[in-house]
N, C-alpha and C positions, 0 to 999 in steps of 0.2 A: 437922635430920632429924626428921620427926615417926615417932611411935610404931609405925606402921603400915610404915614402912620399914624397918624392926625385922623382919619377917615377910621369912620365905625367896619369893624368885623364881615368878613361874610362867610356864610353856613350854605354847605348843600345840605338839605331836606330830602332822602328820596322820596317817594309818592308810591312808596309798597311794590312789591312782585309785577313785573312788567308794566311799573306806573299804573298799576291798576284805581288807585286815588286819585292821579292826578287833576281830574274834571272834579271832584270837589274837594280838593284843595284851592281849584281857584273858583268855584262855585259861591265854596261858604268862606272865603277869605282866610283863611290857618295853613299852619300846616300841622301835623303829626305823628308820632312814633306810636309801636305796635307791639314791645315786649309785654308778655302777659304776667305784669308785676301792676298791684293797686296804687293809687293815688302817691305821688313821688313829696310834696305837699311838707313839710316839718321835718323831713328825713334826711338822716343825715349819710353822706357817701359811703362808710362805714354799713349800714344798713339796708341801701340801694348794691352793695357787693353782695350780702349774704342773702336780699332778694333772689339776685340774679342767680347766685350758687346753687340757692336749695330748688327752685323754678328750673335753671337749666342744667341741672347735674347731668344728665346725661351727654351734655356736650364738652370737648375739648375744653381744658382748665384759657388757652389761651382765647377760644370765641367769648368765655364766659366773661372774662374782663373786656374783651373788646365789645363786650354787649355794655356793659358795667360805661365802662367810660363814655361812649356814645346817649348812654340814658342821661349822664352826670353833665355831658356837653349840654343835650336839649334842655337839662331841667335849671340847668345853674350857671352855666357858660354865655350861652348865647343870653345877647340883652335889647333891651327896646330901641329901637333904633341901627338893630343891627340890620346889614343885607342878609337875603334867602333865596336861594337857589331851587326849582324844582326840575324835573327834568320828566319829558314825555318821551319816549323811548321809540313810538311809532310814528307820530310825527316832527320828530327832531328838533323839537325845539324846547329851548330853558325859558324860564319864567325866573324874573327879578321882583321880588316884593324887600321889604323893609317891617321886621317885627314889630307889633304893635301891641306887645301885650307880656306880661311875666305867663309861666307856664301854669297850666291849670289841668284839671282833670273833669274830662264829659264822655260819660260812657253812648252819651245818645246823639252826639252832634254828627256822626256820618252814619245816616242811615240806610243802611245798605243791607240785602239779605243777600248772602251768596252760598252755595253749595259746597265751597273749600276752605270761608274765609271766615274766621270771627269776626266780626268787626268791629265788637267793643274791642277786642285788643286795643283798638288806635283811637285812645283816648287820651294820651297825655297830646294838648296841646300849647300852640300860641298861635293868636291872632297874627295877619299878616296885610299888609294891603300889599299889593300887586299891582307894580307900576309898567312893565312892559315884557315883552317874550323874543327871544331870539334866536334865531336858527343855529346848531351847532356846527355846519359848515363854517361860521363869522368866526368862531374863535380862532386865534392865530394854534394854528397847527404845534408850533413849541410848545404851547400847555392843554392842548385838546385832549392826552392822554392823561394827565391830573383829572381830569373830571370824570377817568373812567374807573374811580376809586370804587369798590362794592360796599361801602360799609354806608350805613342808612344816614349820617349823620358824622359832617366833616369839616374841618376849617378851612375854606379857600385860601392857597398862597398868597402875599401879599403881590407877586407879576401877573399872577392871572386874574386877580380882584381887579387890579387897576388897567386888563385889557377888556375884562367883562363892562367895568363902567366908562370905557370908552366906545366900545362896542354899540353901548344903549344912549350914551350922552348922558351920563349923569358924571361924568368928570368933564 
């Protein structure tokens, strides 16, 4: 194990459909996910699949675990002290926070009314404090294309975790 694996985890968070969250994700300090399954809370991954099954039948059996396993990251994977990624899509820049909370569930923490959007969907969360934001032109061009993953909720490689926090000065 080298030294650098020593350093806590980091997660990209998206911020929903065109970042449409992202001003409160760093508003209210969290970040969060948006499958329309209740409280994830005592559940076991066994039960958070057949959530996602009977919720998204109509989709492809491979989205529906890739749903599955992205819930199972936010709800159980990621931990306190881990890094968090957000990313704003329009003006280009990531945001660096540090989880500050286990996962929990608030159907009323982003209050929002929109005409396309539920937005209690995006209640599973975790607190985050939010230490600095940086452009994605800084990232070195070799893993700029990693970060153009679509899935809502990802593990950053351990080369581009340790260029993002050189990037920011936190290594």
């Amino acid at each position: 194990m080298s030294d650098f694996d020593k350093y806590p985890k980091m997660w990209m968070v998206r911020a929903g459909n065109e970042s449409f969250l992202v001003e409160y994700f760093i508003k209210y300090n969290i970040v969060a996910v948006g499958w329309d399954v209740p409280n994830l809370k005592n559940m076991t991954k066994d039960k958070i699949f057949f959530l996602i099954e009977y919720q998204y039948e109509y989709k492809k059996p491979a989205t529906r675990t890739r749903y599955t396993n992205q819930l199972i990251a936010f709800f159980n994977e990621i931990c306190i002290g881990d890094y968090v990624l957000t990313y704003n899509r329009y003006s280009k820049d990531y945001y660096l926070g540090i989880i500050c909370s286990d996962y929990y569930f608030n159907e009323d923490i982003i209050p929002l009314s929109h005409p396309y959007y539920d937005f209690s969907f995006y209640a599973h969360i975790r607190d985050v404090k939010w230490i600095t934001k940086f452009k994605r032109n800084e990232v070195d061009e070799r893993y700029r294309k990693k970060l153009n993953n679509f899935s809502t909720v990802f593990k950053i490689k351990d080369e581009l975790k340790e260029n993002i926090l050189q990037i920011t000065g936190e290594i």
